[in-house]
C-alpha positions in Angstrom: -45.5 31.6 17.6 -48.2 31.6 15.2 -47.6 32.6 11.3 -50.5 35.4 12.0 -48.0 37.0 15.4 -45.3 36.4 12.8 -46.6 38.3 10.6 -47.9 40.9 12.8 -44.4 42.0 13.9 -42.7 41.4 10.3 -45.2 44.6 9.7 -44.2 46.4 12.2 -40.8 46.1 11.7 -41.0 47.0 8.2 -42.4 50.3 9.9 -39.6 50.4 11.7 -37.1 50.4 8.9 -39.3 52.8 7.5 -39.1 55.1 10.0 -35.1 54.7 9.9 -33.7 56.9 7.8 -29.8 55.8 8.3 -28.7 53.9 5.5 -31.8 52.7 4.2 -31.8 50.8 0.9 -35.0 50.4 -1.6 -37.3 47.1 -1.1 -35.3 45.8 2.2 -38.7 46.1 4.2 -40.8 44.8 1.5 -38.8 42.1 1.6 -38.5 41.6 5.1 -42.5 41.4 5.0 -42.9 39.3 2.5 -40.4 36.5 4.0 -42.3 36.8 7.5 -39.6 37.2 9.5 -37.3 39.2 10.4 -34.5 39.3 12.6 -31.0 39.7 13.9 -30.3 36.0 13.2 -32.9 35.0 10.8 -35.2 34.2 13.1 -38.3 36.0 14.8 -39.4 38.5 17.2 -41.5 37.3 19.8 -44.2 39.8 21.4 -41.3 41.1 24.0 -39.1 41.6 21.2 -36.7 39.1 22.0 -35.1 36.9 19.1 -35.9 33.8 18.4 -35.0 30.8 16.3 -37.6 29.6 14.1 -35.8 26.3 14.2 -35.2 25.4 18.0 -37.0 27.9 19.7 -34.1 29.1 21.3 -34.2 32.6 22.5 -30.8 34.1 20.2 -30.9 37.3 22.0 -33.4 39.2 24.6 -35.1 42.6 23.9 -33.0 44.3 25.8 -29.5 43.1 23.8 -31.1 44.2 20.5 -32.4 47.6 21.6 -36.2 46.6 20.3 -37.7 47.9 24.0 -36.1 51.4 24.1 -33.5 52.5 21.7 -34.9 51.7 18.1 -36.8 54.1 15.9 -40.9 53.8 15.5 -42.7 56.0 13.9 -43.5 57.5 16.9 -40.0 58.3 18.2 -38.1 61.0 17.6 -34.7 59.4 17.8 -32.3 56.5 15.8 -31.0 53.9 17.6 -28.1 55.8 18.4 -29.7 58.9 19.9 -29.1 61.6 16.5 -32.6 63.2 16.1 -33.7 62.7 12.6 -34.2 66.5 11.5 -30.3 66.7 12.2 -28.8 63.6 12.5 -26.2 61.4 10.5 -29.2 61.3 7.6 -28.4 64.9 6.6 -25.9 65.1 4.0 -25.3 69.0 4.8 -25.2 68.3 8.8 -22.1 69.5 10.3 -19.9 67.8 11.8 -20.2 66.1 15.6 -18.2 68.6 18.0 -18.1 65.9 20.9 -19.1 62.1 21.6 -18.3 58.9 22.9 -14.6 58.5 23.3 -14.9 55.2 24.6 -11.7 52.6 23.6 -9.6 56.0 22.5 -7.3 57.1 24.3 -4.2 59.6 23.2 -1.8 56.6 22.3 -4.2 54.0 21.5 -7.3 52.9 19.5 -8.8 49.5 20.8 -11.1 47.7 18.5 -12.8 44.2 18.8 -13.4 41.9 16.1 -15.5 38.4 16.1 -15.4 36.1 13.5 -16.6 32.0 13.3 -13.1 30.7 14.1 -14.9 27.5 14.6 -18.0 26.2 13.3 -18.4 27.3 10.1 -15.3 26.4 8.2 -11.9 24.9 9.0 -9.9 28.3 10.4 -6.9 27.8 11.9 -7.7 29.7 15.1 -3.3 30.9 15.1 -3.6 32.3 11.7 -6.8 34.7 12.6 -5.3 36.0 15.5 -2.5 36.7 13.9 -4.4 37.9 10.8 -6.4 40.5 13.2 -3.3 41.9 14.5 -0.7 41.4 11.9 -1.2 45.4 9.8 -0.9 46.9 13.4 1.7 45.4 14.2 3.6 46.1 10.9 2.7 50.3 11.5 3.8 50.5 15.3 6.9 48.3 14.1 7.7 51.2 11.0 6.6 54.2 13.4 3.3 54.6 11.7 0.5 56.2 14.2 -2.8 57.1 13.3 -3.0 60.7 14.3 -0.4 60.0 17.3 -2.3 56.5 18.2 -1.6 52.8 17.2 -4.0 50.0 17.0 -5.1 47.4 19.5 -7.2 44.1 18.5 -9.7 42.0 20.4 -10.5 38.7 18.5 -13.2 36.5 19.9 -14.8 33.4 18.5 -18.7 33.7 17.8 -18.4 29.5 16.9 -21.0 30.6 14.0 -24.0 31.0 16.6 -26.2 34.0 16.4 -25.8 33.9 20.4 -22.6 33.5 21.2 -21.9 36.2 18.6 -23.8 38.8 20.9 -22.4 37.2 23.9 -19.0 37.9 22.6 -19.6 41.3 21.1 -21.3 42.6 24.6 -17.9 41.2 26.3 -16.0 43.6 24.0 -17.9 46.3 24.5 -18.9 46.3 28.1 -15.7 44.6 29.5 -13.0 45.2 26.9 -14.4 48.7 26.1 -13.8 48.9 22.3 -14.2 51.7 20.4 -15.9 49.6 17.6 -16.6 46.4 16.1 -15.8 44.0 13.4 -17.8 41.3 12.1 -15.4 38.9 9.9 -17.9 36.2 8.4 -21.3 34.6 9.4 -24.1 36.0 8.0 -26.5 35.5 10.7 -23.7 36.4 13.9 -23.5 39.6 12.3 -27.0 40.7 11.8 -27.0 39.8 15.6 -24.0 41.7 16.8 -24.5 44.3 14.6 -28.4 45.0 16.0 -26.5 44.3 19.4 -24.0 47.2 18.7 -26.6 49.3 17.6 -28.3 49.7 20.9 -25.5 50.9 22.8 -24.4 53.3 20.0 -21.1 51.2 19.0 -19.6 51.7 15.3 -19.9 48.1 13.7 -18.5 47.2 10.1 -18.4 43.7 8.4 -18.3 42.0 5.6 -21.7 42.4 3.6 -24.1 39.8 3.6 -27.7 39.8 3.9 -28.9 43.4 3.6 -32.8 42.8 6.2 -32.1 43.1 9.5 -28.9 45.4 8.5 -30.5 47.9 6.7 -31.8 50.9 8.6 -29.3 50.5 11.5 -27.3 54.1 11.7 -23.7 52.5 12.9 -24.0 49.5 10.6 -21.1 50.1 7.3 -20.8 46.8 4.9 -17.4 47.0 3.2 -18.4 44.5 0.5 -21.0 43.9 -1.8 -24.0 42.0 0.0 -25.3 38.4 -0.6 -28.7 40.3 -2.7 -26.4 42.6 -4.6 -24.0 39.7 -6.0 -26.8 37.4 -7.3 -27.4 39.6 -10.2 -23.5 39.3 -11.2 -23.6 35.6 -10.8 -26.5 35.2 -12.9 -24.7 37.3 -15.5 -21.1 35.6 -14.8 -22.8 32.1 -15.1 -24.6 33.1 -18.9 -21.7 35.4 -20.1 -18.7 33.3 -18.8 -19.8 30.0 -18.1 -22.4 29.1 -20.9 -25.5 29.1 -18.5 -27.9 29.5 -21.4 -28.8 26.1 -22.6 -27.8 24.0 -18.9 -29.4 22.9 -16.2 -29.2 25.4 -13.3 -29.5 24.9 -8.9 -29.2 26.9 -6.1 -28.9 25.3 -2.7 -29.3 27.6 0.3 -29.3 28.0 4.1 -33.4 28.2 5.2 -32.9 31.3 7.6 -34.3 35.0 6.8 -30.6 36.1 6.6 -30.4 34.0 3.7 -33.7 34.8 1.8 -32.9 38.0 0.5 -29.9 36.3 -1.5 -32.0 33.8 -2.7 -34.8 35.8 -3.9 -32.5 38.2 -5.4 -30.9 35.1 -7.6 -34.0 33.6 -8.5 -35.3 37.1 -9.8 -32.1 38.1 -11.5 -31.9 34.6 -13.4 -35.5 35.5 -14.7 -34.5 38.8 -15.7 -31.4 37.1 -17.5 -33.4 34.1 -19.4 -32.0 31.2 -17.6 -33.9 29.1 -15.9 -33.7 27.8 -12.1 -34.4 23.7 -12.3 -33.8 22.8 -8.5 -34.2 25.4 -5.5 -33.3 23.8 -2.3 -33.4 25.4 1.2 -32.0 23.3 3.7 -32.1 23.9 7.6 -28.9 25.8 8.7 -27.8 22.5 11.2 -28.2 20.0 8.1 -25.4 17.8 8.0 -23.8 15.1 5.9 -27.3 12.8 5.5 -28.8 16.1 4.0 -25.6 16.7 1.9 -25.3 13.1 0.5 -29.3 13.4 -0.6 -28.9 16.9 -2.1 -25.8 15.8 -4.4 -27.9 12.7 -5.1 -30.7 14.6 -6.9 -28.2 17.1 -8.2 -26.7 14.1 -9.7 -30.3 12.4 -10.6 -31.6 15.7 -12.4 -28.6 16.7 -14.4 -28.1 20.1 -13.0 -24.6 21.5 -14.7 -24.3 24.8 -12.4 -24.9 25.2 -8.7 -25.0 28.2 -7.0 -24.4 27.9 -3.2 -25.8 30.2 -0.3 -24.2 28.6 3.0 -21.5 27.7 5.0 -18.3 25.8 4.1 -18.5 23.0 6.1 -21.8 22.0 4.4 -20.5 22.4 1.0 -17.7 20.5 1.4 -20.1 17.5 3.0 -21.9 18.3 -0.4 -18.1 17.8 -2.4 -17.5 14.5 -0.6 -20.9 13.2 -1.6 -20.7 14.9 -4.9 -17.1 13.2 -5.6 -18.2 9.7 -4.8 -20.2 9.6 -7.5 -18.2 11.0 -10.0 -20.4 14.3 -10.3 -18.5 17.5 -11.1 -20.9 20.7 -11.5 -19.8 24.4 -11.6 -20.3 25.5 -8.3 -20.5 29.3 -7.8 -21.6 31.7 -5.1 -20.7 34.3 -3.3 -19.3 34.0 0.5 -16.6 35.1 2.2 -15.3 31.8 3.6 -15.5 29.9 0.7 -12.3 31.0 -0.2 -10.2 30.1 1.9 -7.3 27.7 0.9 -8.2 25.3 3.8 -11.2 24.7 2.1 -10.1 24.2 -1.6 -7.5 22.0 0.1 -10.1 20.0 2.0 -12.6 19.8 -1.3 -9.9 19.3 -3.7 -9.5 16.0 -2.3 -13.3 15.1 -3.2 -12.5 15.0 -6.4 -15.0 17.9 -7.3 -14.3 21.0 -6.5 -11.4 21.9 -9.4 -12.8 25.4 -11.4 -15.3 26.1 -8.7 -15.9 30.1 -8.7 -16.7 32.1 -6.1 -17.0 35.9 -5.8 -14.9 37.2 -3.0 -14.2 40.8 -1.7 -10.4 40.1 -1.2 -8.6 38.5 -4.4 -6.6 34.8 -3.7 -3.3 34.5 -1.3 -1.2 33.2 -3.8 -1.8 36.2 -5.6 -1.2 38.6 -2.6 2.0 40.1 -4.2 0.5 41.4 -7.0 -2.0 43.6 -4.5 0.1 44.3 -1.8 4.1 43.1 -1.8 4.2 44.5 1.7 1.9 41.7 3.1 4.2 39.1 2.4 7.6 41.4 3.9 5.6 42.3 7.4 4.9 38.2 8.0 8.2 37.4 7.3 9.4 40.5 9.7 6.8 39.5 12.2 5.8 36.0 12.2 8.7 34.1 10.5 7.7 30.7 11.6 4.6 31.4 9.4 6.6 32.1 6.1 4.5 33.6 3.7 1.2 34.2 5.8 -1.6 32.2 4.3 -5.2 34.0 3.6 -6.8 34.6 7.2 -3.5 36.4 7.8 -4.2 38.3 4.5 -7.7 38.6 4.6 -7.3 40.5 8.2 -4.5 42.8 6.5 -6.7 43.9 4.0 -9.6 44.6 6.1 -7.2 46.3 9.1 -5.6 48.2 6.0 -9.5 49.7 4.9 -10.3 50.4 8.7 -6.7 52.7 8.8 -8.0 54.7 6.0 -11.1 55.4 7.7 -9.9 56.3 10.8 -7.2 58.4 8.9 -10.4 60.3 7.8 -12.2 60.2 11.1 -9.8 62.8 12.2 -7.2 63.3 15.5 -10.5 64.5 17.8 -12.0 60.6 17.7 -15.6 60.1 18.7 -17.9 57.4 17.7 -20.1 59.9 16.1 -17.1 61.1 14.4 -16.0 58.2 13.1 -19.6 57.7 11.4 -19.9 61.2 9.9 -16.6 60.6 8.2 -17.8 57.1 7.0 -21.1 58.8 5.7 -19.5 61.1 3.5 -16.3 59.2 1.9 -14.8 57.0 -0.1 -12.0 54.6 0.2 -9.7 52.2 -1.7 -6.6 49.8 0.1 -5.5 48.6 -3.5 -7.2 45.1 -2.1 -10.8 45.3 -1.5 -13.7 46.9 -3.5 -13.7 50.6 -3.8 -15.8 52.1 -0.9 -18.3 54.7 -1.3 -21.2 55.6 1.7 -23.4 57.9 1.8 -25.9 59.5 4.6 -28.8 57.5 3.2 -26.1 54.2 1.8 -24.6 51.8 4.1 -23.7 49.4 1.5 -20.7 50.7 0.1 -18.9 48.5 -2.3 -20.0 47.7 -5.5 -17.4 45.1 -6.9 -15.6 41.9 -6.4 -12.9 39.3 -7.2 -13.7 36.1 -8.7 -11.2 33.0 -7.6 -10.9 29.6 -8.6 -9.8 26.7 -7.4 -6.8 24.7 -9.2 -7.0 21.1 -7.3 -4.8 20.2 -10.7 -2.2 22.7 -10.1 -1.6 23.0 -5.9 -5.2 22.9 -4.2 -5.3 26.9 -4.2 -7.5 29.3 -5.2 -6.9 31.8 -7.7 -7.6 35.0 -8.9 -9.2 35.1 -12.6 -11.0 38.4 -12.4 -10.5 41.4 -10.2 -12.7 44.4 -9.1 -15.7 43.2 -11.3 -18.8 44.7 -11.5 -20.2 43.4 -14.5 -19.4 40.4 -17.2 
């Protein structure tokens, strides 16, 4: 594709988001525009509207799985993506509620949901403790006679492998095969923006961790129950000159080179600006770099003297970085802001590079270790249920709390269930599980959360992280 078709279509997709009223936020389209691309899995849209990776060439996902042909908003169309006309549809803060819909995956005993999350591929998940994770709060209600207006819970995990593709390969399985009544995007920035485009052609409800905000923003069914990659980067610049003496050091961010990943960037590199620090090595690498790539990048870390890193990709690259890092004897602050980066499997992997102890990272859920202090009944349901697992470890806990958010929601959603139903009440209500951020949507919002927790990781003390700082929205 040529950069002048690229960014032909960029434009006309930031029409498109224009023209979508749903849960628009300020400067998505601009910046959409003014990366030249834009797509489900940061990649492009060819003339056919099929998405494509700017790396490979491969074609992630055709026109007709992303709903670009017929059943997304121009400004010629009268209708959203999921068929609400936009004089009084799901936009309207005072628009009654739906009185019928799509009762697809409801029945009257049971809700059936599906869920995909990068089991493999992106960091090392155990894939035992995610299904058990996804099922384990479900479980724990239907065992203490808790329904959800008469109905329990049943969960459909698949592995997206951290590809764009599979992730809509999977997703369409759930819906068309499993028949969900929604869908759940765990982790992987880019497998989301895919499924979740994916879900909004066929009119499915579809909720994830936040991430990148283009591609997202504009789509009526989309609900991020975190804070997104662009909306933390302001709080890490301020956590890294408030808390971590960022003022008078040597700063880096090293990040994925995809669209999906450019809005977090950007949004770094400006708030650092705004804060006075400066930025003194900006690396993008290509989202397939491996341990070569890794092993250079921690060289000229190394070389240039950069105290504080701030990381914007996957696991499995950072700890190649840690290995190379730890061979020769370098030991920055790392920080970012990823849901994966948390996990114990990695700090117990990293901590035996020798430099990952007091890395920081902002996370939506706070630290296993520190589970009781959130939620004591966490800990009693994987005894009751999965003995052999003793304590649960955090996939079993990160799939609690988010199952936990999802029962308050459908709590609100009412005993008449529709899709549509399920949307309005997401549009107009707020939410807390005692874990998580505090919720709030809007008609116009998508983005709902507006805090985190910060762990860190104790290599010293038992190759964990930790909680230091909960609910945070400012340092």
């Amino acid at each position: 594709m040529s950069r002048s078709t690229a960014v032909r279509i960029a434009a006309t997709l930031c029409a498109i988001l224009v023209a979508a009223a749903c849960g628009q936020k300020p400067n998505v389209a601009d910046q959409a525009s003014a990366a030249g691309l834009i797509g489900a899995s940061g990649g492009v849209l060819d003339a056919e509207g099929n998405l494509i990776d700017p790396e490979t060439g491969e074609i992630i996902a055709t026109a007709e799985d992303l709903g670009t042909t017929d059943s997304t908003s121009t400004a010629d169309d009268s209708t959203t993506p999921s068929g609400t006309n936009d004089s009084d549809g799901p936009d309207d803060p005072e628009a009654p509620p739906p009185t019928s819909g799509d009762t697809t995956g409801v029945s009257a005993t049971v809700i059936k949901i599906g869920a995909h999350a990068p089991i493999t591929g992106a960091a090392p998940v155990p894939s035992d403790s995610a299904n058990k994770g996804a099922a384990i709060y479900w479980r724990w209600l239907e065992r203490n006679g808790v329904k959800i207006h008469g109905r329990s819970v049943d969960v459909v995990l698949r592995n997206d492998n951290y590809n764009p593709s599979q992730a809509v390969s999977v997703c369409r399985q759930m819906v068309e095969e499993d028949e969900v009544f929604l869908l759940q995007g765990a982790a992987g920035t880019d497998q989301i923006q895919a499924c979740a485009r994916y879900a909004a052609s066929v009119g499915v409800p579809y909720l994830s961790a936040g991430v990148t905000e283009v591609g997202l923003t504009g789509l009526p069914n989309y609900f991020a129950v975190s804070m997104t990659y662009p909306d933390q980067q302001p709080l890490i610049a301020d956590f890294l000159k408030s808390d971590l003496g960022a003022a008078n050091e040597k700063n880096a961010i090293v990040w994925f080179n995809t669209a999906s990943f450019k809005d977090g960037h950007d949004a770094f590199i400006k708030a650092m600006d705004d804060a006075g620090l400066s930025v003194d090595y900006d690396r993008a690498v290509p989202k397939t770099a491996g341990a070569s790539e890794a092993q250079a990048i921690a060289t000229e870390l190394n070389q240039r003297g950069i105290d504080n890193v701030n990381l914007l990709l996957a696991p499995v690259f950072w700890l190649q970085m840690l290995n190379a890092s730890g061979a020769q004897a370098y030991h920055p602050q790392w920080v970012g802001a990823g849901i994966q980066f948390t996990f114990d499997a990695v700090a117990t992997a990293g901590c035996r590079s020798g430099s990952l102890n007091g890395a920081k990272m902002f996370s939506p859920f706070p630290a296993w270790v520190d589970s009781n202090k959130y939620d004591p009944e966490f800990r009693q349901a994987v005894r009751a249920i999965y003995p052999e697992e003793n304590d649960g470890d955090d996939f079993m806990w990160l799939g609690w709390s988010s199952a936990k958010a999802l029962h308050e929601m459908l709590l609100k959603a009412g005993k008449d269930l529709t899709r549509e139903k399920f949307m309005y009440a997401l549009e107009r209500g707020d939410f807390f599980n005692g874990i998580g951020p505090h919720l709030s949507f809007t008609p116009e919002d998508h983005f709902g959360a507006g805090e985190v927790h910060v762990s860190e990781a104790k290599c010293s003390q038992d190759n964990r992280w930790h909680t230091i700082h909960d609910w945070v929205n400012d340092f």
